[in-house]
Phi, psi and omega in degrees: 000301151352285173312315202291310194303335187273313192278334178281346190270305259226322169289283174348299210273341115353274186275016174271335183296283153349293190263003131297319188296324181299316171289333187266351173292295179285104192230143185285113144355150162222142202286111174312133199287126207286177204236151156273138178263156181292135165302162170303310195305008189254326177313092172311134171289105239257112161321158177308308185281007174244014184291153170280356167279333172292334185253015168292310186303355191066045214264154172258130160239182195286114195310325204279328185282327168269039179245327132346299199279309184292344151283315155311351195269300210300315202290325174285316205292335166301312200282343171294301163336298198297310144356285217276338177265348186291315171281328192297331192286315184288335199279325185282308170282007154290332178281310167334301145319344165291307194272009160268356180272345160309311192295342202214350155290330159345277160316325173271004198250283186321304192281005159287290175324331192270318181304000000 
């Protein structure tokens, strides 16, 4: 009784191995997630007084006000940078997904082909 229970548990397992394995050779790609670029609502707003009608009018502004808008301008042009590596970064593993998904209609094809 023994025996039959170690040879049938040993058999399961086998062919669940087997029949995982046929399966698990092809395994589908998952696509990489696109990177966000900063919204326009992130973009500083350009004081009044560096507008061309204040400087037609001959208008001034204030040291804390351009120092304020030049800390938000420096501050957008980072997240813009990080955008821009964010993507190059995305763009390689989007090719990286092309060819694993060639790869794996590929795969799904032989082992159609194989039944």
């Amino acid at each position: 009784m023994r025996h039959l229970i170690f040879g049938l548990i040993i058999g399961g397992a086998v062919f669940l191995s087997f029949a995982s394995a046929a399966h698990a050779f092809c395994s589908s790609p998952q696509p990489p997630s696109a990177p966000q670029p900063p919204g326009s609502y992130d973009r500083p707003r350009v004081p009044d007084c560096l507008k061309d009608s204040a400087l037609d009018r001959g208008g001034e502004c204030d040291r804390w006000e351009l120092q304020s808008y030049d800390r938000d301008r420096e501050g957008y042009i980072r997240k813009l940078e990080r955008f821009v590596e964010d993507s190059a970064g995305f763009a390689e593993k989007a090719e990286r997904y092309s060819r694993e998904a060639k790869s794996y209609s590929d795969c799904e094809m032989r082992e159609l082909r194989q039944r």
